[in-house]
Residue frames relative to the residue before (quaternion, step in Angstrom):
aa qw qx qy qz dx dy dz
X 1.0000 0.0000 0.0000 0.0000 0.00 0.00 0.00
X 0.3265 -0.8265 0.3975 0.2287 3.43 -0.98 0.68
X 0.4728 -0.7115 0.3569 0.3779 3.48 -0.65 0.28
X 0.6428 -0.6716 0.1780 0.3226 2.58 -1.31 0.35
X 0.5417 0.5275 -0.3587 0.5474 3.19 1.63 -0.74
X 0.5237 0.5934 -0.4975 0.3551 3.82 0.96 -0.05
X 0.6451 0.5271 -0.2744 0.4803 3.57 0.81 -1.38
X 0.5969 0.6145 -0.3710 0.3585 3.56 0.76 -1.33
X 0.5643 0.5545 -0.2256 0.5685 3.99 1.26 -1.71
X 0.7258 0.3973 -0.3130 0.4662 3.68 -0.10 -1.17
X 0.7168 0.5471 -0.2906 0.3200 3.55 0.78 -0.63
X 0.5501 0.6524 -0.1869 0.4866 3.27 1.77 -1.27
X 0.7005 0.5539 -0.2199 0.3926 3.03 0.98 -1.32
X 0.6559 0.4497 -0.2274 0.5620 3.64 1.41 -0.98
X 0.7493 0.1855 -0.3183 0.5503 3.48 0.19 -0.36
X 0.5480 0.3938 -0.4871 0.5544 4.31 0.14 0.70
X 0.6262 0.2773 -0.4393 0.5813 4.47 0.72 -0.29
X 0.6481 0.4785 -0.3572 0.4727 4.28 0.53 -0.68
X 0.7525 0.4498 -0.3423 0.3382 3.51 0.83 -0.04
X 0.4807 0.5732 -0.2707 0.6059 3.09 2.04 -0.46
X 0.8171 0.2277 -0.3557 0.3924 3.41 0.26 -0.38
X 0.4890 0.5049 -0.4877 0.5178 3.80 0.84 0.29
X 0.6003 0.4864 -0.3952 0.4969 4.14 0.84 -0.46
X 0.6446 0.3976 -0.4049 0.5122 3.81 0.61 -1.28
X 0.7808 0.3958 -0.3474 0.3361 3.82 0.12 -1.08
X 0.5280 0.4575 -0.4398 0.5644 3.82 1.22 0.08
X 0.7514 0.3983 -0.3516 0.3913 3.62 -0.03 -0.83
X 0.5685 0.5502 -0.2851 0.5411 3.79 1.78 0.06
X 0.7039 0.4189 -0.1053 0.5639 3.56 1.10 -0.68
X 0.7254 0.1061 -0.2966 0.6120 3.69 0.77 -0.53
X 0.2754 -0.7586 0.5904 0.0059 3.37 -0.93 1.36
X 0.4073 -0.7225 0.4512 0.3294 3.17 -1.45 0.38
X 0.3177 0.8803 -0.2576 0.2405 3.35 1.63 0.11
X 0.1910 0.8631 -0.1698 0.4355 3.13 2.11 -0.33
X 0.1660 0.8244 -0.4405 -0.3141 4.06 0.11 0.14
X 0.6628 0.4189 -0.4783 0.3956 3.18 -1.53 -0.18
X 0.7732 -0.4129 0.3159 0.3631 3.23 -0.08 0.52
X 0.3867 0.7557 -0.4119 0.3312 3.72 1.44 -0.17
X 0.7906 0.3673 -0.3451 0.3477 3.46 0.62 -0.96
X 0.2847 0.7783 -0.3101 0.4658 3.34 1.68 -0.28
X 0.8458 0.2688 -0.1499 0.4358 3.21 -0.16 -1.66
X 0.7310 0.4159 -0.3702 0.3944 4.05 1.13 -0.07
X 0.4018 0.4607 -0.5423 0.5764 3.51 1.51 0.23
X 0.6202 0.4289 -0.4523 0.4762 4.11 0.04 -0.10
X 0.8227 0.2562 -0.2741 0.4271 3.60 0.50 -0.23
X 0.7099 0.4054 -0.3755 0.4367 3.24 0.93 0.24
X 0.7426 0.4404 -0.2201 0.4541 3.96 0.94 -1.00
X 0.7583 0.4936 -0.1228 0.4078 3.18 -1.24 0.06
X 0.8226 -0.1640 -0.0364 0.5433 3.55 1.18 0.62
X 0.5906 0.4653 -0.5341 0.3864 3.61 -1.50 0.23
X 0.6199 -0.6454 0.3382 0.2911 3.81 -1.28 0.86
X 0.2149 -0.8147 0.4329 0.3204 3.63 1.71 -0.60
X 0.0864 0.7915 -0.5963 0.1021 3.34 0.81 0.71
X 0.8443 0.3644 -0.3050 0.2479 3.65 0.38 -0.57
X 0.3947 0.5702 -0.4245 0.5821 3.50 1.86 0.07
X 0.7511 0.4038 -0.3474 0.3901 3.71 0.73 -0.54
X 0.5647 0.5925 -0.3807 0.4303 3.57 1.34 0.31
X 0.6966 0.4046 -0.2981 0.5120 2.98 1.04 -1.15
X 0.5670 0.5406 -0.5017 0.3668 3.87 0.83 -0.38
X 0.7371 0.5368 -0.2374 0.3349 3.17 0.64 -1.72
X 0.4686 0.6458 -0.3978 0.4529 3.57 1.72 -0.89
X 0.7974 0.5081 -0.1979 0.2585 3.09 0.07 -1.68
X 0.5495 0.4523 -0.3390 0.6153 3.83 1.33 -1.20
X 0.5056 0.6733 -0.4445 0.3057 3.84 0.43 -0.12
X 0.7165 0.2844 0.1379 0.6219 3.08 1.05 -2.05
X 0.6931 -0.4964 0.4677 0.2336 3.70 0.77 0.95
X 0.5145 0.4718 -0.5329 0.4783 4.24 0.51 0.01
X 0.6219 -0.6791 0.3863 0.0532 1.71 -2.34 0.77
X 0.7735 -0.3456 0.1681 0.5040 3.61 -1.28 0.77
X 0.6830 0.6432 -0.0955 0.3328 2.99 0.40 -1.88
X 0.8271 0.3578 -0.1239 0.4153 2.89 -0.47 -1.19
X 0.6918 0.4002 -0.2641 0.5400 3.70 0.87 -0.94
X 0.5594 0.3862 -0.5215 0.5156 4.08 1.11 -0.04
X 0.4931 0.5908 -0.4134 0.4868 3.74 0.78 -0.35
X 0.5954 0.6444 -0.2084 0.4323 3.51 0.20 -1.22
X 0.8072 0.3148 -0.0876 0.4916 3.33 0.11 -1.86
X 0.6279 0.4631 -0.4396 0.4450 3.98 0.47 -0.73
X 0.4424 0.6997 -0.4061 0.3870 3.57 1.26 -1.25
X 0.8914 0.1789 -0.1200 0.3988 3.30 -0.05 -1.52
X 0.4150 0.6575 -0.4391 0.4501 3.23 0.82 0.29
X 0.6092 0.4734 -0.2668 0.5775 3.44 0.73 -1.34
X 0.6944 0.4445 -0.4144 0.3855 3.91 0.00 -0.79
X 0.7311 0.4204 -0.2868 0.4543 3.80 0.95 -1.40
X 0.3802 0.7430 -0.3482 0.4267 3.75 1.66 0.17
X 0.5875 0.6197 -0.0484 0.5181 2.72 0.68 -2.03
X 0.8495 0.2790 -0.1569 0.4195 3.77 -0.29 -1.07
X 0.5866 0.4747 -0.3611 0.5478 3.84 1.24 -0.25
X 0.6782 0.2812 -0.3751 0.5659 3.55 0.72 -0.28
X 0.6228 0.4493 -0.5381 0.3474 3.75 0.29 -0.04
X 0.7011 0.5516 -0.2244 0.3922 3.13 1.52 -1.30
X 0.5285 0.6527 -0.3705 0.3967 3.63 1.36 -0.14
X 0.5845 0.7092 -0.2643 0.2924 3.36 1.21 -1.39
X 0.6827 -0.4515 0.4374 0.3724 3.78 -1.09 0.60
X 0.6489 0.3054 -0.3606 0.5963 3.90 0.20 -0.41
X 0.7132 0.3947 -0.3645 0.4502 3.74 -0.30 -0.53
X 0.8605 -0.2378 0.2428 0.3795 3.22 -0.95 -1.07
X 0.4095 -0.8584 0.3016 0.0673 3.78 1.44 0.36
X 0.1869 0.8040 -0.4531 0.3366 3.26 1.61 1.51
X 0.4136 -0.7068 0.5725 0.0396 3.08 -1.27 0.88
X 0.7632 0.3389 -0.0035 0.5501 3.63 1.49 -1.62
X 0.1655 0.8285 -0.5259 0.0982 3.42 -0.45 0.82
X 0.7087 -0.0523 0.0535 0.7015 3.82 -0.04 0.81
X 0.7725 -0.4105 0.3435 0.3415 3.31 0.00 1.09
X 0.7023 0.4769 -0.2505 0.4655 3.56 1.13 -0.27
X 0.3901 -0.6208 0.4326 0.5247 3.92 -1.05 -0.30
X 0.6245 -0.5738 0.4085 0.3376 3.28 -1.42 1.27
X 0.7517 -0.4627 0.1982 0.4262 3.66 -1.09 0.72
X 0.7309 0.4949 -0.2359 0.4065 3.46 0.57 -1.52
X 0.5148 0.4985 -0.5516 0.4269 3.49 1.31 -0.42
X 0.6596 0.6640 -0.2349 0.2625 3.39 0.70 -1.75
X 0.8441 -0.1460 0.0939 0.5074 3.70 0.45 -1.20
X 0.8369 -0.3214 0.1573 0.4142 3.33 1.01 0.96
X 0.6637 -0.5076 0.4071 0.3690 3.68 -1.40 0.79
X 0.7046 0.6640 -0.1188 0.2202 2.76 0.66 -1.62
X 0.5601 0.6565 -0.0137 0.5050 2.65 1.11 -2.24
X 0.7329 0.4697 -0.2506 0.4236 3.71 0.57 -1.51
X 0.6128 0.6065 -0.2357 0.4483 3.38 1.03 -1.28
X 0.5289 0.4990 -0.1514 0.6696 3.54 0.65 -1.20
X 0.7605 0.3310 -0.2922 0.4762 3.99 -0.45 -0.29
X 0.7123 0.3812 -0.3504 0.4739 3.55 0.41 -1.13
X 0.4446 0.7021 -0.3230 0.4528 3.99 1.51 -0.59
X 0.7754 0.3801 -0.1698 0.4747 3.37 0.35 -1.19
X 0.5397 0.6562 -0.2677 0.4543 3.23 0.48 -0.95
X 0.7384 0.4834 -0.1784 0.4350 3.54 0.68 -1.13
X 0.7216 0.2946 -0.1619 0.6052 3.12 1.01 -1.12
X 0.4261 0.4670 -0.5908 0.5013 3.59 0.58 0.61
X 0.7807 0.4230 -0.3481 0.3007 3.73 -0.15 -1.41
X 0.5194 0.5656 -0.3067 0.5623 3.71 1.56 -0.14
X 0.8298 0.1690 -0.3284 0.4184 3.62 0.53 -0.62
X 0.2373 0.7123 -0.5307 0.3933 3.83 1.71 0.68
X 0.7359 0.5930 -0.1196 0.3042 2.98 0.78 -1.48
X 0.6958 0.0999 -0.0543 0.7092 4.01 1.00 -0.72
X 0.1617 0.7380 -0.6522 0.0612 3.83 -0.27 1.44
X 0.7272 -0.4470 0.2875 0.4343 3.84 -1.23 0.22
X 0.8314 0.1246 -0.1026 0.5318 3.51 1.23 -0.16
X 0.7712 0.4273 -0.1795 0.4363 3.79 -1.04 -0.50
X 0.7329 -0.1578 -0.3352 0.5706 3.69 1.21 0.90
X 0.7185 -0.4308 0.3937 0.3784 3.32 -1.87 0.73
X 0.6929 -0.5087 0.4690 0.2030 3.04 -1.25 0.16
X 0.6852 0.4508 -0.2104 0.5320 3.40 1.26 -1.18
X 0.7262 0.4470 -0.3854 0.3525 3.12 1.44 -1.28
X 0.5988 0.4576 -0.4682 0.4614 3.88 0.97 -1.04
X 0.6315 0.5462 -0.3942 0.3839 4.15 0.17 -0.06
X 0.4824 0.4364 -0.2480 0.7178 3.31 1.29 -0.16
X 0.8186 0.2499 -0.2750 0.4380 3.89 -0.47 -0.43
X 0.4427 0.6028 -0.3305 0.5756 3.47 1.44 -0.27
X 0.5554 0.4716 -0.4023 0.5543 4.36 0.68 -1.46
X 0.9158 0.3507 -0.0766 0.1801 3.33 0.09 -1.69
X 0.5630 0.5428 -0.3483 0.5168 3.23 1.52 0.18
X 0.5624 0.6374 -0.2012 0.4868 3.39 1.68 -1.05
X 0.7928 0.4176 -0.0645 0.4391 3.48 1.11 -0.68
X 0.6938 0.2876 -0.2331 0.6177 3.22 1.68 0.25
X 0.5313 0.6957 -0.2734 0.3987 3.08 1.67 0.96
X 0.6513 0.5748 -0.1794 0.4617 2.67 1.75 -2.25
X 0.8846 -0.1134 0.2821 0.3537 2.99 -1.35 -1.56
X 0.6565 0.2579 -0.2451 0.6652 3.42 1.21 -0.96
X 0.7287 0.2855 -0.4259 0.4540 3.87 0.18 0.63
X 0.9166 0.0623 -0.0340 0.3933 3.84 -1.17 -0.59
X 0.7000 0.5128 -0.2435 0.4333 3.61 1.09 -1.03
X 0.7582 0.3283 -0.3121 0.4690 3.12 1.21 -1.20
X 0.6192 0.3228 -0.5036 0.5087 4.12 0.49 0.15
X 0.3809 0.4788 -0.6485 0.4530 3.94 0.47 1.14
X 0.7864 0.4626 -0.2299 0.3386 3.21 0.45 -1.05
X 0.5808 0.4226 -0.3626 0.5938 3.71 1.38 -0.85
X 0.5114 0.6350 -0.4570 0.3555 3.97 0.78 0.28
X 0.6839 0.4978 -0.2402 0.4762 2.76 0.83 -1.76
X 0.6292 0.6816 -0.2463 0.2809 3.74 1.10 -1.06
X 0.5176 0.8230 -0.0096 0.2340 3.03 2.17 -1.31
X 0.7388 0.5609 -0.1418 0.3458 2.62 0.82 -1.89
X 0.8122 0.1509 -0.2955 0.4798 3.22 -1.31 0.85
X 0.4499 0.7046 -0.3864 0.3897 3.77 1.51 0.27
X 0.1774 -0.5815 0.7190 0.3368 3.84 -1.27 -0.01
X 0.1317 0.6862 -0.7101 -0.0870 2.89 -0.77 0.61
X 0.6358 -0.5866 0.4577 0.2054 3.57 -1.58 0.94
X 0.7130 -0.3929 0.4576 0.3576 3.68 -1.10 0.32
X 0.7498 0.5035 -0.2933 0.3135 3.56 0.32 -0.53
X 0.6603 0.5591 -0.1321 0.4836 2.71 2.00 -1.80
X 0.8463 0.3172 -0.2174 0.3686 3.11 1.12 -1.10
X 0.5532 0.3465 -0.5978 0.4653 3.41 0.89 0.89
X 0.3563 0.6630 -0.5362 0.3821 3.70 0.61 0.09
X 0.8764 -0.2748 -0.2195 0.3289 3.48 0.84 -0.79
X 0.1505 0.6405 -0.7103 0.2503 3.16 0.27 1.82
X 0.5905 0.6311 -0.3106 0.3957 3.68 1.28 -0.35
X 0.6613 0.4270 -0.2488 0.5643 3.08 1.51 -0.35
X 0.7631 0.3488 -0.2008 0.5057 3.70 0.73 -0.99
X 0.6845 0.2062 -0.2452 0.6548 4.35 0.81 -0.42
X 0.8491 0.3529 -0.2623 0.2927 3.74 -0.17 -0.89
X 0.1125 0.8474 -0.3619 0.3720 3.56 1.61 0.15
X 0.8035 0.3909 0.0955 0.4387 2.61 -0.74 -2.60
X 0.8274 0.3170 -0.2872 0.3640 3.59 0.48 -0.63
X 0.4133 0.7940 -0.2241 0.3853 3.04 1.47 -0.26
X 0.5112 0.6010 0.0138 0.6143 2.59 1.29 -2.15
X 0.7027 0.4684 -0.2511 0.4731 3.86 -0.27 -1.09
X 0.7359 0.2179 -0.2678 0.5825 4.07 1.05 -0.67
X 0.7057 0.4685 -0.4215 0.3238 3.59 0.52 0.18
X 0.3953 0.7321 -0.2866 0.4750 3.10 1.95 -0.12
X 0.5692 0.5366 -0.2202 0.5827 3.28 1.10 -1.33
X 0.7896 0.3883 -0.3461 0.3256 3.31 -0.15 -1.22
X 0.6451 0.5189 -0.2375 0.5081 3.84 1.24 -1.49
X 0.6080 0.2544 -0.5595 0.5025 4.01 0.97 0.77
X 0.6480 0.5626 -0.2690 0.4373 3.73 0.60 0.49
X 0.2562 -0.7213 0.5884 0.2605 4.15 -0.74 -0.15
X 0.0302 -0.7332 0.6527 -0.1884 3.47 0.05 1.35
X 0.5507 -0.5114 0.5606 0.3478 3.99 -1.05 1.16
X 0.8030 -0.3579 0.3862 0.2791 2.56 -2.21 -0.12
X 0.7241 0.5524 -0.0687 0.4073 3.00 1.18 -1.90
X 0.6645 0.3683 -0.3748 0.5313 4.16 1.24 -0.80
X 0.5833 0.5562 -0.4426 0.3930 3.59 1.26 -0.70
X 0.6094 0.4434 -0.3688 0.5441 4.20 0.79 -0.31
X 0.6837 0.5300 -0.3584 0.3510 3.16 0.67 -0.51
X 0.4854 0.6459 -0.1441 0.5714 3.20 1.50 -1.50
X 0.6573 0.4896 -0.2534 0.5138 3.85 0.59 -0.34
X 0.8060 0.3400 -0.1537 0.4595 3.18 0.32 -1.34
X 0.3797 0.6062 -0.4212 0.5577 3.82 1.70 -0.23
X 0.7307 0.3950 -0.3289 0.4493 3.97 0.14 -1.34
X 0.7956 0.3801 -0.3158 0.3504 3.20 0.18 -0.84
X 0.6277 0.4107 -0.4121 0.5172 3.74 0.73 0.00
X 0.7330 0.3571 -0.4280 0.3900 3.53 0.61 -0.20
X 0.3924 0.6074 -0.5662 0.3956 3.52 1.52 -0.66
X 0.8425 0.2712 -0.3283 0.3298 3.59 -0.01 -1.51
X 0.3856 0.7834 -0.3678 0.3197 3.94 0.88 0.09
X 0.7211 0.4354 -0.1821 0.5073 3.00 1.26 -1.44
X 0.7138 0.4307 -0.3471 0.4295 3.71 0.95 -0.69
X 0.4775 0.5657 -0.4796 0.4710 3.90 1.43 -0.02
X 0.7141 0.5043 -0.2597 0.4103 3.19 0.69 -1.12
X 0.6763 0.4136 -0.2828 0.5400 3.40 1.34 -0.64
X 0.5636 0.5153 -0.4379 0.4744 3.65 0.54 0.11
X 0.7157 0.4805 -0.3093 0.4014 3.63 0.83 -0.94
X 0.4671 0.5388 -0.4065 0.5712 3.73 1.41 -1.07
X 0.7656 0.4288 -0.4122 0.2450 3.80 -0.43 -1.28
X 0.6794 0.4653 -0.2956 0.4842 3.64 1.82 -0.40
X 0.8275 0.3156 -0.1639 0.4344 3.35 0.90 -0.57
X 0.5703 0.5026 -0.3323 0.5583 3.76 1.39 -0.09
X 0.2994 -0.6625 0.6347 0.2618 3.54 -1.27 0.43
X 0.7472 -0.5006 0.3029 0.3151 3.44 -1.88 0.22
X 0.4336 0.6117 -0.3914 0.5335 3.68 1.36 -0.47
X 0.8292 0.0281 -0.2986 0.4716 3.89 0.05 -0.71
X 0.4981 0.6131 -0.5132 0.3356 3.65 0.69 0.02
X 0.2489 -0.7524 0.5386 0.2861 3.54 0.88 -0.89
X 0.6976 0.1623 -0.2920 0.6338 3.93 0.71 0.43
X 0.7909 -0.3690 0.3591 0.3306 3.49 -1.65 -0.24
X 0.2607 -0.7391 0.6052 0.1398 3.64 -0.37 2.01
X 0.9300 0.2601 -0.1501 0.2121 3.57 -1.76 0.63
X 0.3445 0.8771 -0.1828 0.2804 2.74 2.25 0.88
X 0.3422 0.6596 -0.3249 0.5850 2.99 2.05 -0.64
X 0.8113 0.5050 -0.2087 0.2079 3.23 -0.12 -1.59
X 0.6352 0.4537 -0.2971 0.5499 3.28 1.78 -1.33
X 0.6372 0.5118 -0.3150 0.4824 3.56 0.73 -0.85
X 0.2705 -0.8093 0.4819 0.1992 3.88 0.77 0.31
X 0.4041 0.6956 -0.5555 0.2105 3.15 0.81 1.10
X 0.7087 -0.5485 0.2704 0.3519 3.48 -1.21 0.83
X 0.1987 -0.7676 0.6080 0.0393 4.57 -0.27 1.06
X 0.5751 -0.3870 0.5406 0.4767 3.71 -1.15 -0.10
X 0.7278 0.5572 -0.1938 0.3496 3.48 0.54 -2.07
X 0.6648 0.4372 -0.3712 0.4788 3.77 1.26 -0.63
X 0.6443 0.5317 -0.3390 0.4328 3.65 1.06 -0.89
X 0.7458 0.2384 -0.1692 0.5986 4.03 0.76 -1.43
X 0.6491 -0.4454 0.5572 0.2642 3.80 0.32 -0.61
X 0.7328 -0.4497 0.2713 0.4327 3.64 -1.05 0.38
X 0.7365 0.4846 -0.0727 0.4663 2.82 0.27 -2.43
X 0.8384 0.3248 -0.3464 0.2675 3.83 0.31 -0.42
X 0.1975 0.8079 -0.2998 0.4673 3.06 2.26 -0.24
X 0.8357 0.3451 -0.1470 0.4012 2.90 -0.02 -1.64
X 0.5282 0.6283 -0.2960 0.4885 3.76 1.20 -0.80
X 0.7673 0.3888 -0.2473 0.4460 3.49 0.37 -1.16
X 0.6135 0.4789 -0.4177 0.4687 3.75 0.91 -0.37
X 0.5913 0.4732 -0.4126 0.5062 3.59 1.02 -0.75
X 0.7071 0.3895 -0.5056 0.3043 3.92 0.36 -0.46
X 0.5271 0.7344 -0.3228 0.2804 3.38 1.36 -1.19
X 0.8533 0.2514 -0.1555 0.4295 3.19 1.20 -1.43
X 0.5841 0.4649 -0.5569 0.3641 3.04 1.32 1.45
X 0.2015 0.7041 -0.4534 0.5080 3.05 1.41 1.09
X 0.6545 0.3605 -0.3826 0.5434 3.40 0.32 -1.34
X 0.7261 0.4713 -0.4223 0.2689 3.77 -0.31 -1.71
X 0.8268 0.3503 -0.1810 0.4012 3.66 1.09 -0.73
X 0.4457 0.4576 -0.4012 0.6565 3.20 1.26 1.10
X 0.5541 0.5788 -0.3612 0.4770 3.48 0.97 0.35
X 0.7965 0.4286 -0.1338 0.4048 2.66 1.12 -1.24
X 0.5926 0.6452 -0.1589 0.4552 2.93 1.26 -0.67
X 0.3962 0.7465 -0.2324 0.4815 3.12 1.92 -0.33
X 0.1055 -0.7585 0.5693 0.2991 3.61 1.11 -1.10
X 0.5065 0.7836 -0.3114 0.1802 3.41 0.66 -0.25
X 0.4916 -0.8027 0.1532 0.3008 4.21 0.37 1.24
X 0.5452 0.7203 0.1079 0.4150 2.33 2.14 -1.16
X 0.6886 0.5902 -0.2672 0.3258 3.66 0.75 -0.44
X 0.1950 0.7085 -0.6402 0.2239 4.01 1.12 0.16
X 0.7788 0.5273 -0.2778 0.1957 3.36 -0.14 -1.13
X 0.4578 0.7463 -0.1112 0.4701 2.93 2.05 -1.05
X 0.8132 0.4983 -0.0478 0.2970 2.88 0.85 -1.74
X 0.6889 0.4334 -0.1881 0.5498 2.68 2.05 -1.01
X 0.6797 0.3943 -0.4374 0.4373 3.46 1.00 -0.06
X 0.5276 0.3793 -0.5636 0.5100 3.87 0.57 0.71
X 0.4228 0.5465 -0.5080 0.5144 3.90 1.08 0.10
X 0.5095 0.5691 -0.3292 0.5552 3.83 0.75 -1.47
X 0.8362 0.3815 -0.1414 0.3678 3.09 -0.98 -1.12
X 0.4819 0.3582 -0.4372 0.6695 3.85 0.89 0.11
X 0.9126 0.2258 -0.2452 0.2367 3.36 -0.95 -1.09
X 0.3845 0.6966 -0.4928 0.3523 3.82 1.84 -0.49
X 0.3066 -0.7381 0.5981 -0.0586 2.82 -1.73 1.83
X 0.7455 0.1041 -0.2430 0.6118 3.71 1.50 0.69
């Protein structure tokens, strides 16, 4: 049996080599070649920082179900680029008006409204044409990741629970409402990010439901967990602006249950995820396991 601090090493190691190669294959794909200064300003928003949790879903998804290399490093930059895309839209003065992003200033601080707009643009339509290239995936398969990346973006996925945010503020809204839409605006995209994985692969009926019900408890995991950090972490390890929810009176798990139950409900959620893994039957899924481990204890 291995230890634990053994599994913990074996684990580092896989998700510190899977992050290097989603950075080399972005810093290969988003070019600076862009003019005006455009391609410039999306190698600033895309390289060089953030935890890549979703390239590591769709990787870890995919070695799960037996896909291929390819296609699932495709896959993962894809969504990456979208959750890119939406922090710099989501930074901007109309939206939520951030200044701090990774530890850095947030694009629009850097090279302009404009400039930002125009970046979060591109981006998008890059992670769509990652996604169906003249070679290295089928046709059916980049048309499929194309349905499913498109759809936990638009309206019924990430954009539209931006918008029931923006709608929010100064609202109570009730437990139901507000995971209704953190499920749309954070748990979406991740969701999305393990079914991606799975659709470069032939997972049954039964790991593919599973595989579902895994995203969607961690999708909503990560935003408990991110509501509590935004009260109890400061801006140095968060890397953007700590206690912003709060000033912006917009509606948090932590404002609706409180600290102490916040923190409870993410611990059930992600035993939701660990059991939907399992339940998965699937040989494959350490990695899995440890990044809904990740995602509990992550301190930005």
């Amino acid at each position: 049996m291995n230890h634990p601090s053994d599994a913990l090493a074996h684990f580092e190691l896989w998700r510190s080599t899977h992050q290097a190669d989603v950075e080399r294959a972005l810093s290969t794909w988003v070019t600076a070649d862009a003019p005006a200064g455009l391609g410039e300003a999306m190698r600033y928003a895309v390289l060089d920082g953030g935890k890549r949790l979703r390239p590591l879903l769709v990787l870890g998804t995919s070695e799960a179900v037996g896909g291929g290399r390819e296609s699932a490093l495709r896959a993962a930059c894809a969504v990456e680029l979208i959750h890119a895309y939406s922090l710099v839209h989501d930074d901007m003065p109309c939206m939520d008006n951030d200044v701090l992003r990774r530890g850095k200033p947030t694009v629009h601080v850097q090279f302009g409204e404009a400039q930002a707009l125009l970046v979060g643009d591109a981006l998008q339509a890059l992670a769509f044409e990652l996604l169906v290239p003249e070679s290295g995936v089928e046709p059916q398969l980049g048309s499929t990741l194309c349905r499913l990346l498109a759809r936990a973006s638009g309206g019924q996925g990430m954009a539209g629970g931006q918008a029931v945010d923006l709608a929010s503020i100064g609202l109570a809204l009730d437990q139901t409402a507000l995971e209704h839409m953190h499920r749309l605006k954070t748990g979406a995209l991740l969701q999305a990010s393990v079914m991606m994985g799975a659709a470069c692969g032939a997972p049954d009926e039964n790991a593919t439901a599973e595989l579902q019900r895994f995203g969607a408890a961690l999708g909503l995991a990560f935003q408990v967990v991110d509501d509590v950090l935004d009260v109890t972490a400061d801006a140095a390890t968060l890397g953007k602006t700590a206690g912003k929810d709060a000033a912006a009176d917009k509606p948090t798990f932590v404002s609706l249950m409180g600290l102490e139950s916040a923190q409870a409900y993410a611990d059930r959620l992600l035993g939701q995820a660990h059991l939907a893994l399992q339940a998965t039957g699937l040989p494959r899924v350490s990695p899995l396991h440890a990044l809904t481990d990740w995602v509990g204890r992550r301190t930005h």
